[in-house]
Every structure is written in structure tokens, then in C-alpha cells.
C-alpha beads as a LAMMPS data file, in Angstrom:
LAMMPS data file: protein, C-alpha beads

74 atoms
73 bonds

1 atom types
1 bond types

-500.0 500.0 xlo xhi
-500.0 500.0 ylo yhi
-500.0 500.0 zlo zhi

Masses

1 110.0

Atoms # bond

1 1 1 236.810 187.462 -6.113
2 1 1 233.148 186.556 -6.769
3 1 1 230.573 188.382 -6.714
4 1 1 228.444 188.051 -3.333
5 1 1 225.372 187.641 -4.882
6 1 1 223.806 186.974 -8.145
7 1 1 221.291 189.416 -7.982
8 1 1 220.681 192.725 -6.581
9 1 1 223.428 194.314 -4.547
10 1 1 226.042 192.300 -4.177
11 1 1 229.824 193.376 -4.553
12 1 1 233.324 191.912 -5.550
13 1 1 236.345 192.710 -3.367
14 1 1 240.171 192.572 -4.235
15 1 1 243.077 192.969 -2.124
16 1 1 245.429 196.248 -3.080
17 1 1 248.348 196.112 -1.462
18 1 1 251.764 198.714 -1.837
19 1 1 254.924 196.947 -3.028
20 1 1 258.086 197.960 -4.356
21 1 1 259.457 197.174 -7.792
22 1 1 261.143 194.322 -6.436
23 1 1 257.645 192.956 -4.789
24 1 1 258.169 193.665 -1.457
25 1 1 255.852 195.272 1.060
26 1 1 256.312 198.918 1.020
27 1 1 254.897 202.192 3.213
28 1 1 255.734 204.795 1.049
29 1 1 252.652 204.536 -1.576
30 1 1 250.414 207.520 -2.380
31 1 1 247.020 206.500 -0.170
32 1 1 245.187 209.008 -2.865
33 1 1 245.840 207.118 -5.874
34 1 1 245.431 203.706 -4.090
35 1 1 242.322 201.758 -6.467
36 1 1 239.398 200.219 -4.995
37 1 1 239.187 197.492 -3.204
38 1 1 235.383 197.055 -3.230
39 1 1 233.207 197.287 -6.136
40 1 1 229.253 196.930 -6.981
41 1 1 228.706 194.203 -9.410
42 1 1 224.867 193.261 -8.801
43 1 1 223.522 191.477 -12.008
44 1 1 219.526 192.838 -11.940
45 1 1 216.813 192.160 -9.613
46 1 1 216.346 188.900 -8.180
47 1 1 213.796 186.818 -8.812
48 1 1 210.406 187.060 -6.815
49 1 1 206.780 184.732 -6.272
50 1 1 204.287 185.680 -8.517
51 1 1 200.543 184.171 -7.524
52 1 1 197.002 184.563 -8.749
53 1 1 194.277 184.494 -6.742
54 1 1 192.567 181.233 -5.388
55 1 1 190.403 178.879 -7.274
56 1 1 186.636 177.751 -6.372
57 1 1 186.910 175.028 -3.647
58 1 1 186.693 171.358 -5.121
59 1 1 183.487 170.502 -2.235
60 1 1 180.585 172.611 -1.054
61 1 1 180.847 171.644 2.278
62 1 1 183.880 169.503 3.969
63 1 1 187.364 169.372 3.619
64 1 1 188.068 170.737 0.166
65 1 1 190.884 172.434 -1.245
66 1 1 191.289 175.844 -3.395
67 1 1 194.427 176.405 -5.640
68 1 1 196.354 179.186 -7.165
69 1 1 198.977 179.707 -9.303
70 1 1 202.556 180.055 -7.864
71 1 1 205.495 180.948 -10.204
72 1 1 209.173 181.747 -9.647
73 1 1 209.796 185.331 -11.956
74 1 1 212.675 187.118 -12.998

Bonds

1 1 1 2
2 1 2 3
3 1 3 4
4 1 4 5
5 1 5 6
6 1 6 7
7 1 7 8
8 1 8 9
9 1 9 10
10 1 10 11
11 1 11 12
12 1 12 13
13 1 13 14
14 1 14 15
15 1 15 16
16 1 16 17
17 1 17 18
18 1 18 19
19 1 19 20
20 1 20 21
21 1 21 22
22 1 22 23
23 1 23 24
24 1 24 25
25 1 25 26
26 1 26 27
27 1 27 28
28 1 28 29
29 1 29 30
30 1 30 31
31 1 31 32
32 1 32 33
33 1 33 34
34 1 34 35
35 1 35 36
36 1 36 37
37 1 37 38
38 1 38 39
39 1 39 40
40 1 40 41
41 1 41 42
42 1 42 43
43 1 43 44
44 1 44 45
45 1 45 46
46 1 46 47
47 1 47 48
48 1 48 49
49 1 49 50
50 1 50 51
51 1 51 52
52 1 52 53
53 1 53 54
54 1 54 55
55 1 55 56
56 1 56 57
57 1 57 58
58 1 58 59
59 1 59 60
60 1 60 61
61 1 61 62
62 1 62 63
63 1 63 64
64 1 64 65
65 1 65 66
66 1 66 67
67 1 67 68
68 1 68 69
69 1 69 70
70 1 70 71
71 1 71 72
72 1 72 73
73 1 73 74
């Protein structure tokens, strides 16, 4: 399956089941040898707002504005 995220964390699951040779269900499997059925699979650390500090306002007095820089960073 997918992973469940694509950053940071996320995991992949698979469904391990005990058959015979035939491919039928079967009881008798060794539960110590069964494999994983969960695995981690995160792909690095997700992205996160970087921002510098706010600009001079564009009026001395009034409704003005002040801006800043806002990126999206890996």
C-alpha cells in the first residue's frame, strides 16, 4: 500500500496472511516467523513557513500596511 504520508512519519501496511501450498487459508503457520505487516517509510521532514520580520508601514499615520516575507521550505 501507500505510504500515509509524504513526509515525516508515515507508514506502509501489507496484509500477511497463512496459506497452504495449495492457497488456502491455513492455522498451522509459525506466528514467530510471520513478516511485518507495518513498516516506517517517512520520506524527510515536511515542509514548514519560513517569514522575516515586518517591513516599515507604507503611511505615518492611517490605515497603512507592513509586509514580510512568507515562503513555503523544505
Amino acid at each position: 500500500f501507500q505510504c500515509s504520508s509524504t513526509c515525516a512519519g508515515g507508514f506502509q501496511r501489507r496484509v500477511v496472511v497463512c496459506q497452504d501450498e495449495n492457497g488456502y487459508t491455513a492455522s498451522n503457520c509459525d506466528e514467530k516467523s510471520k513478516p511485518m505487516e507495518q513498516r516506517s517509510c517517512e520520506s524527510g521532514p515536511c515542509p514548514q513557513w519560513a517569514y522575516g520580520n515586518w517591513g516599515e508601514c507604507t503611511k505615518p499615520c492611517g490605515a497603512g500596511t507592513r509586509t514580510r516575507l512568507v515562503v513555503c521550505q523544505r
